[in-house]
RODO-2510 file (C-alpha; in nm, 4 decimals, decimal comma):
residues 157
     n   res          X          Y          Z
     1     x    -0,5173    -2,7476     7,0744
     2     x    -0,5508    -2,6068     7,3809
     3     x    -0,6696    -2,2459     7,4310
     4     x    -0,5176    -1,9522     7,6821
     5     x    -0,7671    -1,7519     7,8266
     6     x    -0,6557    -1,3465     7,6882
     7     x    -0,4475    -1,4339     7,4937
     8     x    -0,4593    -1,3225     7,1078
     9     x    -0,4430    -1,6056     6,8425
    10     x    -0,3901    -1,4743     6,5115
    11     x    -0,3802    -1,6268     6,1633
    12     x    -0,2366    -1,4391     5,8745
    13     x    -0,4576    -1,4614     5,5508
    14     x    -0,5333    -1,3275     5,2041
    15     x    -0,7927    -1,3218     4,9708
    16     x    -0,7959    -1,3375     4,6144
    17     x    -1,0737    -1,1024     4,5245
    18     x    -1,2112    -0,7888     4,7473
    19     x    -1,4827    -0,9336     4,9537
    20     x    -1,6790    -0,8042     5,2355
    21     x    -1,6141    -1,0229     5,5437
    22     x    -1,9602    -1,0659     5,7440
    23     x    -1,8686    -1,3067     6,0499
    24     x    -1,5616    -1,5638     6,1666
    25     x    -1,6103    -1,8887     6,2417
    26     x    -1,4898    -2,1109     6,4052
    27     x    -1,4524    -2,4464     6,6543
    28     x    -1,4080    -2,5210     6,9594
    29     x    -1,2894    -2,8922     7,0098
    30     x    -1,3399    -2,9582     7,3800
    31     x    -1,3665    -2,8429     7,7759
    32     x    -1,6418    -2,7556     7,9851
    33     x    -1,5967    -2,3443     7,9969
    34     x    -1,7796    -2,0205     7,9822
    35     x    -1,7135    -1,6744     7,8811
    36     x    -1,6597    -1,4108     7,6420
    37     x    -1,5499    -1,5254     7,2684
    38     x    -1,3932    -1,2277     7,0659
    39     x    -1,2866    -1,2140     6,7323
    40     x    -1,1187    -0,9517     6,5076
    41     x    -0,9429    -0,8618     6,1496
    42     x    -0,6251    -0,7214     6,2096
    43     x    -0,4004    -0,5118     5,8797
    44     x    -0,0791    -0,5330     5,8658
    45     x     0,2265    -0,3337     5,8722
    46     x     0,5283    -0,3140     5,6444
    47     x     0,6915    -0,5815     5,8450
    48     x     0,3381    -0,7666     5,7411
    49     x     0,2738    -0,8213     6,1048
    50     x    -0,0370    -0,7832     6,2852
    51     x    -0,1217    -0,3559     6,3323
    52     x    -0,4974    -0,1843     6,3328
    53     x    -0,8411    -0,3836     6,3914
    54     x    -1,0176    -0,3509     6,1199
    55     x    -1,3541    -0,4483     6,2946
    56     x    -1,4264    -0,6746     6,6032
    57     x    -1,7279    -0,8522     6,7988
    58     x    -1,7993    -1,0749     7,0773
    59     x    -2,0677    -1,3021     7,2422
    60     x    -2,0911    -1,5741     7,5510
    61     x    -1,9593    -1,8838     7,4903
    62     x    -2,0310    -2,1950     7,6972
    63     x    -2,0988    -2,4977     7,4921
    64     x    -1,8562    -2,6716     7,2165
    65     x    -1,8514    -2,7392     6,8103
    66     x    -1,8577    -2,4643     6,5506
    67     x    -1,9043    -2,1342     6,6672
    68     x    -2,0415    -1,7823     6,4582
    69     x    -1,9761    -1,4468     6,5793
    70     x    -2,1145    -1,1711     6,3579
    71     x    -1,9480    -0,7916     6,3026
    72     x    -2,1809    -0,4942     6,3893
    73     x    -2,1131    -0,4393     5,9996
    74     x    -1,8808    -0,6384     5,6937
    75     x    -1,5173    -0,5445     5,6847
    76     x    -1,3957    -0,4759     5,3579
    77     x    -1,0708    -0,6545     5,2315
    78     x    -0,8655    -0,6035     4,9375
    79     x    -0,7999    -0,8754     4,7144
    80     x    -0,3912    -0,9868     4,7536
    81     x    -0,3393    -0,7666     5,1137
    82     x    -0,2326    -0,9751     5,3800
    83     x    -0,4560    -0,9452     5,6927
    84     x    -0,4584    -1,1334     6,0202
    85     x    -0,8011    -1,3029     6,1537
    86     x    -0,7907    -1,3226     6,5368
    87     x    -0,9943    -1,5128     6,7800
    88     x    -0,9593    -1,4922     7,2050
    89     x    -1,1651    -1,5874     7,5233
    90     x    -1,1619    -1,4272     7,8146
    91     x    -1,1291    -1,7741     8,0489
    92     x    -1,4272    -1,6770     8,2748
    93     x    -1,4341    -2,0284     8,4418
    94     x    -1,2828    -2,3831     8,2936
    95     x    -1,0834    -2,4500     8,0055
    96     x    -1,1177    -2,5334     7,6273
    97     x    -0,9308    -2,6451     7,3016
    98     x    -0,9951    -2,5178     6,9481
    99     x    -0,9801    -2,7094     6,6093
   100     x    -0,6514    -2,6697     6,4509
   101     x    -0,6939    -2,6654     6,0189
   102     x    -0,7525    -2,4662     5,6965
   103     x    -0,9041    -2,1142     5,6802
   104     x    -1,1947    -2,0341     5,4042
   105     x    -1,4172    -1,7752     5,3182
   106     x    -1,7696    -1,8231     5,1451
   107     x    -2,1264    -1,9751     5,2838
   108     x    -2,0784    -2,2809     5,4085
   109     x    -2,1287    -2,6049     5,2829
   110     x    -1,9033    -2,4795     4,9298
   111     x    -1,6538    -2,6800     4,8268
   112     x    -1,2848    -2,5043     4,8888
   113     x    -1,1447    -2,4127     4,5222
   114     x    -0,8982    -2,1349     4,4096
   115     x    -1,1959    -1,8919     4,4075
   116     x    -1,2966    -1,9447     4,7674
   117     x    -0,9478    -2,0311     4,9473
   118     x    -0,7807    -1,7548     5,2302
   119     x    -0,4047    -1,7921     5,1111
   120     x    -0,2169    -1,8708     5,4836
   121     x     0,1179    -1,9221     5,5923
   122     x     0,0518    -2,2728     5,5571
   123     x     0,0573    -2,2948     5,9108
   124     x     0,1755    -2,1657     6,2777
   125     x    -0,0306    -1,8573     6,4661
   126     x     0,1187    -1,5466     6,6255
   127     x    -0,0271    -1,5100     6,9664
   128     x    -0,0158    -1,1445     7,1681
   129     x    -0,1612    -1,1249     7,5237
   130     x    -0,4956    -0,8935     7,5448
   131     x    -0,7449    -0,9378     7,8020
   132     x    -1,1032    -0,8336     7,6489
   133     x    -1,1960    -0,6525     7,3243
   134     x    -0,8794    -0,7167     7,1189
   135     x    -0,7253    -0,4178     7,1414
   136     x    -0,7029    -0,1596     6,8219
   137     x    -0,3304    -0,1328     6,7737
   138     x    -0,0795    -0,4247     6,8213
   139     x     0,2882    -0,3750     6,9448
   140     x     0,4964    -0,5857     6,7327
   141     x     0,7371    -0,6348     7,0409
   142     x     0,4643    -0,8491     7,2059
   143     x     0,4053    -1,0805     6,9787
   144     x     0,4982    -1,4584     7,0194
   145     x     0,5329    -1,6483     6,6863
   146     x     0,3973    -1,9693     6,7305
   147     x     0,4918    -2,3139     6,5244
   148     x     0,1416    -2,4889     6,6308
   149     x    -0,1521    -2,5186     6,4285
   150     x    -0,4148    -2,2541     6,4358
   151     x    -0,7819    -2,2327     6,4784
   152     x    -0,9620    -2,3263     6,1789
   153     x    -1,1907    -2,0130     6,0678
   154     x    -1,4321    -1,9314     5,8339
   155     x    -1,4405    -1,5528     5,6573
   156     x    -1,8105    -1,5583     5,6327
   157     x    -1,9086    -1,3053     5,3085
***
């Protein structure tokens, strides 16, 4: 799915235990780009829509498959809270799609079981438009609800 330089895609998500989240993953499909890759763990509010960052990071981008960014330290998540994990690029030069799919937390190569899932919407991403660091508070007004697939992530713990 193709991917819209600052602009905000963010995937609500759950967990079923506390956990400390150490990086997001995820992948990028296609293009021939460069830039800035940020990502970011939004709470919610009592509308359960995207509010505070929790934590966020970035790094240069310019080649595709699966992609690691790491926080400067783990963000702690409560087991059953909804939260919203958020990826953007800043579009330096080209263009680029991400893989659309599930969302998981653990090391990777584990199998996906009831003890390792992210409980999601089943689908769809909100998208809010932010050019660099994803900012710290979210207006709810802004926010486009989408009915595409997301970016597959990985909660790395």
């Amino acid at each position: 799915l193709s991917m819209s330089a600052d602009t905000l895609y963010l995937m609500p998500f759950t967990v079923p235990t506390a956990i400390s989240a150490a990086n997001l993953s995820f992948g990028i499909a296609s293009g021939t780009f460069s830039g800035t890759f940020y990502i970011a763990i939004y709470s919610s509010d009592s509308d359960n829509l995207p509010d505070s960052r929790q934590d966020s990071a970035n790094a240069a981008i310019s080649t595709t498959g699966d992609k690691t960014i790491t926080f400067s330290s783990t963000v702690s998540l409560s087991a059953d809270t909804l939260y919203y994990a958020c990826i953007s690029w800043d579009g330096s030069s080209g263009s680029c799609s991400y893989n659309g799919g599930y969302y998981e937390y653990g090391r990777s190569g584990l199998p996906v079981d009831n003890t390792t899932a992210i409980s999601t919407n089943s689908g769809g991403v909100i998208t809010y438009s932010a050019a660099g660091t994803p900012p710290a508070t979210i207006t709810t007004a802004s926010l486009v609800i989408g009915v595409r697939g997301g970016p597959k992530i990985r909660l790395g713990v």
